[in-house]
N, C-alpha and C positions, 0 to 999 in steps of 0.2 A: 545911850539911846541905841536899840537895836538897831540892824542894817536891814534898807527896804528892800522889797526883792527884786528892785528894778537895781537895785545896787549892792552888790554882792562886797563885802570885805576885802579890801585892795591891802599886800602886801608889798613891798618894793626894795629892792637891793642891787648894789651897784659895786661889782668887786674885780679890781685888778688883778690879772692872773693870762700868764702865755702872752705877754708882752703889748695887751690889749683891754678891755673892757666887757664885763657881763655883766648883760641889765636883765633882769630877773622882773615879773609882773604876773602875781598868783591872785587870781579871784577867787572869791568860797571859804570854807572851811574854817575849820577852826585857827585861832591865828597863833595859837601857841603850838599847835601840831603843824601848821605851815613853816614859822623859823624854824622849828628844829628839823623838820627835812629838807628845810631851806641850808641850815648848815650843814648837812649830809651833804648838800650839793658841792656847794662850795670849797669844802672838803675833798672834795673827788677831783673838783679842777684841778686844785693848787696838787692832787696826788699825779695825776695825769701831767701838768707840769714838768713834776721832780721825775717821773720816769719816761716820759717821751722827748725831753727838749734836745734840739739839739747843738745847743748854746750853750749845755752843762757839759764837761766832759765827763763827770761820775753818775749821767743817768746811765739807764740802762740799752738806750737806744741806744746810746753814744758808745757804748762799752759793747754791743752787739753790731755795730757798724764797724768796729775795730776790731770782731772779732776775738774780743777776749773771754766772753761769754757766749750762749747758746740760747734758742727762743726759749728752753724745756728750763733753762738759770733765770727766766724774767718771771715777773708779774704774767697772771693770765690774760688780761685786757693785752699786753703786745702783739699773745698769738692771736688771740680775738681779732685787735684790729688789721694785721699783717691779714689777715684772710679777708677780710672785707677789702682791704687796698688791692689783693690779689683778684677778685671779683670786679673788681673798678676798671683794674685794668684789665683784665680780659673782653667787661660788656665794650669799653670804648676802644678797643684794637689797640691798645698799647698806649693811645695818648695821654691817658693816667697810670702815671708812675710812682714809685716810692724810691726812685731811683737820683739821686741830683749829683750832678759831676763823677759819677760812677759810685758814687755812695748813697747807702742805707738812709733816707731819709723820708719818713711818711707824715711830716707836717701836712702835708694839703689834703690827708682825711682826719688827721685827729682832733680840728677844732671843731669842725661840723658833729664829727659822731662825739666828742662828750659833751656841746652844747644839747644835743639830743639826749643823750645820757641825763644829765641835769635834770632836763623838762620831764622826763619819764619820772625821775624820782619823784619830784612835785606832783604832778599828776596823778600820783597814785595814793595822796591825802586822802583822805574821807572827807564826800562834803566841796571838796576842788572843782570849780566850777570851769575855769577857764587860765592856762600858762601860757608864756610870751619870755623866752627866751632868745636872747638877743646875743651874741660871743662875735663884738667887733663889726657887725654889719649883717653877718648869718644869722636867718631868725627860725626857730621850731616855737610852732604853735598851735595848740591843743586848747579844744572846747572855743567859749568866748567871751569875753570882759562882761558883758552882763545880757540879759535875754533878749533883746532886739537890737544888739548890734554887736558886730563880727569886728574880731583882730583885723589890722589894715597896716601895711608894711610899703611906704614911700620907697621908690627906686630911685636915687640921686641921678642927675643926669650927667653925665661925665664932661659935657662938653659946656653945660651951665654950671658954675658953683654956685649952690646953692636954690638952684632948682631942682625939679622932679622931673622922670621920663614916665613915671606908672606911679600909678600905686593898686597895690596888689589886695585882694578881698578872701578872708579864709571865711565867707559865707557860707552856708550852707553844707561843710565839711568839717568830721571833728580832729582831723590835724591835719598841719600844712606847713611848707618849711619854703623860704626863699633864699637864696645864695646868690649871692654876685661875685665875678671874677673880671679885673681890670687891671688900668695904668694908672687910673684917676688917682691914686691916692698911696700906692705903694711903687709903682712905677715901671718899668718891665720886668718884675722878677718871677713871671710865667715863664717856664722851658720847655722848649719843645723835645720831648723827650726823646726824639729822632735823629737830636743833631747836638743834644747836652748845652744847646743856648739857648738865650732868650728867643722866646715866640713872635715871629716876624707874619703878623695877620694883618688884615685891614680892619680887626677890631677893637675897641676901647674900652666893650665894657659887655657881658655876657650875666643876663638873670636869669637861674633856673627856678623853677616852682614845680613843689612836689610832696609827697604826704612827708619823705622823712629827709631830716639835713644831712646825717652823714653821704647820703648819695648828691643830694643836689648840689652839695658843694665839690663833691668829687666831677660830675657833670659839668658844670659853670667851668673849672678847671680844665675840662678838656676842651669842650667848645671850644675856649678861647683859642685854645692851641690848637685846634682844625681850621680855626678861619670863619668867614661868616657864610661861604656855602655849603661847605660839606658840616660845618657844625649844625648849621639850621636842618641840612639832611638828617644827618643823626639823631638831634633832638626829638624830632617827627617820628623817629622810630622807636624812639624809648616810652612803653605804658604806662601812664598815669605823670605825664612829665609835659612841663611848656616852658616854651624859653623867648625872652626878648633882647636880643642881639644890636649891640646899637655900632655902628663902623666909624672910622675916621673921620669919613665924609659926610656923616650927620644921616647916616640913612640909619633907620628901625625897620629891622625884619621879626617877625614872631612868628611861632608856630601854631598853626589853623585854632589849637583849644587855649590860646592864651587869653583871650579878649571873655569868658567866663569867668576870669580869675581878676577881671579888672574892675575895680570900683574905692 
């Protein structure tokens, strides 16, 4: 039976890779040309893995952190990403770093930019109506699951297990990325890159919202590590960006255009 057009062709895949989970959710198109860009995808995580981690000692990161190699001996994606991490850190004043205990390390923008990576590939199916790329809790989302009604990404509450503080609406936009940066669930392993140790803020848990993941989650990342008043400052200054900050104390501060983005 053909698919109605209130109901576009749901593909769905769920794959271990970077020491976490990516949930994949492609509406449209044809579904034999969806896996197989769908395995492009997946393909690219598990490459992004093997040369970014730094839990291997024979990637390349790991072997450009030790300096036994040079950016011009990697993959091109390192200088790609090293320039974007450089950009991260320059918008946030240094509080995104690629830098952990004086070493080489750009884990906190690579899961975001190749979950976006991914969703790109997808997206650019013929016929691709709507992607939902999910890598561990950061989601990029493009178009939307079917014609009257829009991608919607629940923001866990840190201080409820098993509750919601938001839930976020990519209505009426055709991409949108959400990122969250916390304790809830990994524990203090945010550093403040000021002081080479854990981020010592009165917050628990920081969501950004934004057309693309690679920055939002590099933003979420810094927030935290500014605090909940000069990060909600910052926030407010960055275009096309909103953020819901939630603190110790059980207090929700947002930025003036987040409540657009809520439903």
């Amino acid at each position: 039976m053909a698919e109605s057009a209130e109901a576009p062709a749901a593909v769905r895949h769920a794959e271990e890779v970077m020491g976490t989970v990516f949930s994949f959710d492609v509406r449209g198109g044809d579904p034999d040309a969806v896996r197989a860009a769908l395995e492009e995808a997946v393909a690219g995580l598990h490459r992004v893995d093997e040369v970014f981690s730094t839990y291997r000692e024979d990637s390349q990161v790991s072997r450009l952190a030790r300096e036994e190699i040079g950016v011009a001996d990697c993959d091109p994606e390192v200088a790609e990403v090293l320039e974007l991490a450089a950009e991260a850190e320059r918008v946030s004043d240094g509080w995104f770093s690629t830098r952990y205990r004086g070493r080489l390390d750009p884990t906190g923008i690579v899961k975001g930019w190749s979950a976006e990576r991914a969703a790109r590939v997808l997206r650019q199916v013929a016929g691709v109506s709507g992607v939902s790329v999910n890598g561990g809790g950061d989601v990029q989302m493009f178009g939307a699951p079917e014609p009257t009604r829009a991608w919607r990404v629940g923001i866990a509450d840190p201080l409820r297990p098993g509750g919601l503080a938001a839930v976020i609406s990519a209505a009426g936009v055709e991409e949108l990325a959400v990122a969250t940066s916390g304790t809830a669930e990994r524990g203090a392993h945010i550093v403040d890159p000021r002081t080479g140790k854990s981020a010592v803020t009165d917050l628990v848990a920081v969501t950004v919202v934004g057309p693309r993941l690679t920055w939002v989650d590099c933003w979420a990342t810094a927030a935290f590590a500014m605090g909940s008043r000069a990060g909600l400052t910052w926030l407010e200054s960055l275009p096309d960006v909103e953020g819901l900050l939630i603190t110790a104390g059980d207090e929700v501060r947002c930025t003036g255009g987040l409540a657009a983005r809520l439903g």
